[in-house]
Kinemage of the C-alpha trace (Angstrom):
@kinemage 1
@onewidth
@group {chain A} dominant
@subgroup {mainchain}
@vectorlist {calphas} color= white
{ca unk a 1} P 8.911 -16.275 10.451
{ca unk a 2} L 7.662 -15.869 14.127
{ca unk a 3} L 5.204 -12.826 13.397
{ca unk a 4} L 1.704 -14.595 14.295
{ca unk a 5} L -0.958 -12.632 11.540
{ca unk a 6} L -4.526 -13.258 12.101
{ca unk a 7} L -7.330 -12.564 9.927
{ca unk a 8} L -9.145 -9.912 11.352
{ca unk a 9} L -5.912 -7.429 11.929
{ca unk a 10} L -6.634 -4.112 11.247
{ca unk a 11} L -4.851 -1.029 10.767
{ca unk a 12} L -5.519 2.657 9.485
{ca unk a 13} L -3.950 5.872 8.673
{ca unk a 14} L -4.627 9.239 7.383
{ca unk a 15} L -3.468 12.380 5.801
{ca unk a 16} L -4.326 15.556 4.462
{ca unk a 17} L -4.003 15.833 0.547
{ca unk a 18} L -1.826 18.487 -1.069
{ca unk a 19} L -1.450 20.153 -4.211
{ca unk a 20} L 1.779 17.044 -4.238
{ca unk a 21} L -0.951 14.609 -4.453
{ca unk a 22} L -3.013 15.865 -7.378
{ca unk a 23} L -3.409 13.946 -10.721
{ca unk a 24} L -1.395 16.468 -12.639
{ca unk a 25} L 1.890 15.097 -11.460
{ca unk a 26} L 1.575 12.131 -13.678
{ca unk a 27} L -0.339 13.539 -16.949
{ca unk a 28} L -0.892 17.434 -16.965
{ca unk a 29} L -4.166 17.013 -19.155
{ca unk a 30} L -5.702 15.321 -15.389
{ca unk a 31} L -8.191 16.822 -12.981
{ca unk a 32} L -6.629 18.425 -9.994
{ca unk a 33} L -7.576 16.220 -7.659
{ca unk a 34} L -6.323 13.403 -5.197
{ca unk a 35} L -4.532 11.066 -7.693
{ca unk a 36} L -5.322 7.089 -7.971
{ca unk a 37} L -1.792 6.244 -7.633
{ca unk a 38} L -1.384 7.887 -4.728
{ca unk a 39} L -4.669 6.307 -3.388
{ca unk a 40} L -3.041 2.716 -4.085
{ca unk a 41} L 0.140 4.138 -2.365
{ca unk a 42} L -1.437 5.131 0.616
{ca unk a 43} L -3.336 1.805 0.820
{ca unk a 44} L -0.061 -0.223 0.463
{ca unk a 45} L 1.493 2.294 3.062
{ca unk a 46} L -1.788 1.433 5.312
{ca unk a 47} L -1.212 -2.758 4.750
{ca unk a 48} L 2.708 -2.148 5.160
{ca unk a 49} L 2.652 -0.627 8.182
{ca unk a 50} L -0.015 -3.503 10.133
{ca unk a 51} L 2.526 -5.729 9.077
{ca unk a 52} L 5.584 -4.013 10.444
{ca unk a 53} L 4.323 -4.108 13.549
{ca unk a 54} L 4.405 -7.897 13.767
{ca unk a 55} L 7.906 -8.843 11.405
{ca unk a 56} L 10.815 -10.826 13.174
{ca unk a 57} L 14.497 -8.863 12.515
{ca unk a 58} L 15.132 -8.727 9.394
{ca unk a 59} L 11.853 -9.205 7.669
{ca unk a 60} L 10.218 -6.972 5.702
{ca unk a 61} L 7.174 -6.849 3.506
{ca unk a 62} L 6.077 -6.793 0.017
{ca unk a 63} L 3.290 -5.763 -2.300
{ca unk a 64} L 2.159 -8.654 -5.450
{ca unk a 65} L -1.267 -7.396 -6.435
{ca unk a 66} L -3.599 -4.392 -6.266
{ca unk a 67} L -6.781 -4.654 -7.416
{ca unk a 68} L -7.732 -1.163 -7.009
{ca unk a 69} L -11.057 0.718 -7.616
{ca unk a 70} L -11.180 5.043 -7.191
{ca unk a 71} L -14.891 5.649 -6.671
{ca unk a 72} L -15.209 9.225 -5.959
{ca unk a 73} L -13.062 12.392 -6.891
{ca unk a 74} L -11.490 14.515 -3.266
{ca unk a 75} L -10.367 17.887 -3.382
{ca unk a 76} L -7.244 18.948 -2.893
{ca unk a 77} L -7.202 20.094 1.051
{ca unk a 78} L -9.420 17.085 1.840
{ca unk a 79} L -8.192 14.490 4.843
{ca unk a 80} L -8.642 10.803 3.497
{ca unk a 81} L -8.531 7.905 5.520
{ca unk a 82} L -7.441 4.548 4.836
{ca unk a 83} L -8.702 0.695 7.112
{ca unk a 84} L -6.765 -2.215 5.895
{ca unk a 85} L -7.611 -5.875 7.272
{ca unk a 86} L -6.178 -9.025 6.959
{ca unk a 87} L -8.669 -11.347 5.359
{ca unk a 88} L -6.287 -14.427 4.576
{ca unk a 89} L -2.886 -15.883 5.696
{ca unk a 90} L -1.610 -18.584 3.311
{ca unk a 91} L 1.988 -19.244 5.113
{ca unk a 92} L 3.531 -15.805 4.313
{ca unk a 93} L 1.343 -14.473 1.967
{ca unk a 94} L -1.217 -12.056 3.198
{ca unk a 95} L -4.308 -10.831 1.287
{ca unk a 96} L -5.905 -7.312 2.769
{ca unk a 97} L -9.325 -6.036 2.135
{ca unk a 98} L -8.972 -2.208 1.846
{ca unk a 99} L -11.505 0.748 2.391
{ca unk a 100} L -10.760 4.627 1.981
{ca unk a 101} L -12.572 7.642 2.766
{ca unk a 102} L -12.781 11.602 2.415
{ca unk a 103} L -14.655 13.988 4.667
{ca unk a 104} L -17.740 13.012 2.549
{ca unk a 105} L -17.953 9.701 1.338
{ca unk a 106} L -16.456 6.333 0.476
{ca unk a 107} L -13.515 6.733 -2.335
{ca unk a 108} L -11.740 3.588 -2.617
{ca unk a 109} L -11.704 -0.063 -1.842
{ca unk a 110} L -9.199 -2.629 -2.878
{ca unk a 111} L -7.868 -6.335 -2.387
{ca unk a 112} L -4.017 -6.582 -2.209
{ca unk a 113} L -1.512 -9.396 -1.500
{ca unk a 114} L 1.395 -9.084 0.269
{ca unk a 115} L 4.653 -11.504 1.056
{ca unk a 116} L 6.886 -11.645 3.764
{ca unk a 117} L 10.328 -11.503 2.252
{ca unk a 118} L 13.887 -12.075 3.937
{ca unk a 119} L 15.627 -8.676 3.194
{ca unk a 120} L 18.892 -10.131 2.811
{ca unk a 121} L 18.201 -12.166 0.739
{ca unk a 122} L 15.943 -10.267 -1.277
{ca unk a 123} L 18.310 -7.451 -1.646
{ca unk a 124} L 20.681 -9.879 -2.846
{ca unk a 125} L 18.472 -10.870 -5.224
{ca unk a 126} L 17.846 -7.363 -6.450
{ca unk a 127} L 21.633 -6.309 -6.648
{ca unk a 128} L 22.624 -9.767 -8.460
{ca unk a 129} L 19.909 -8.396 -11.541
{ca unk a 130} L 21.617 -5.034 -11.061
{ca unk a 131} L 24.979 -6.004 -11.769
{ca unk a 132} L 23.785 -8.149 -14.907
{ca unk a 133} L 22.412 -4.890 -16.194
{ca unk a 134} L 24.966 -3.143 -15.454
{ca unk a 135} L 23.690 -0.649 -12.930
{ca unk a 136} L 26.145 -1.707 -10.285
């Protein structure tokens, strides 16, 4: 692992919400509105992507733990915008504080953890329980 992570690293994205991000798609008895899986998505997207940036060859990264809270409702239509930062490196674990916003207010923070992973092997990993399952 040469990728050099410092607390402090920060990264953000946004998008604009869509009827494909509403509530509905998971439970049709839901609000219409901006959907808290999608929220965590976005904010593993957000952590993903800082890492990325910094990963040797053949590195990639993976979510452990989410502790997630949706604080307001957005609208359908809305832009929301996601800051992750690193606040702790533990060898290749990372831990990311999380924020998230709509036009009008704060809608979501979080804490999530991270691990740098060795895609080979990894894969390997994941194809080895696939075959004992018989999926491949």
């Amino acid at each position: 692992m040469s990728a050099v992570f410092e607390v402090g690293m920060s990264h953000e994205l946004k998008i604009k919400t869509s009827a494909d991000h509403s509530a509905r798609h998971f439970y049709g008895n839901l609000p219409d509105v901006f959907a808290t899986p999608f929220l965590g998505g976005l904010m593993e997207r957000a952590s993903a992507e800082l890492m990325a940036e910094k990963l040797s060859p053949g590195e990639q990264s993976v979510g452990v733990s989410m502790n997630l809270k949706h604080l307001a409702a957005t609208p359908l239509g809305m832009e929301v915008r996601v800051r992750t930062e690193i606040t702790a490196v533990e060898g290749r674990k990372l831990t990311f504080r999380l924020e998230a916003f709509d036009e009008a207010e704060k809608i979501g923070e979080a804490d999530h953890d991270r691990f740098i992973i060795q895609a080979d092997k990894f894969n390997a990993r994941v194809l080895d329980k696939a075959r004992k399952a018989g999926l491949a």
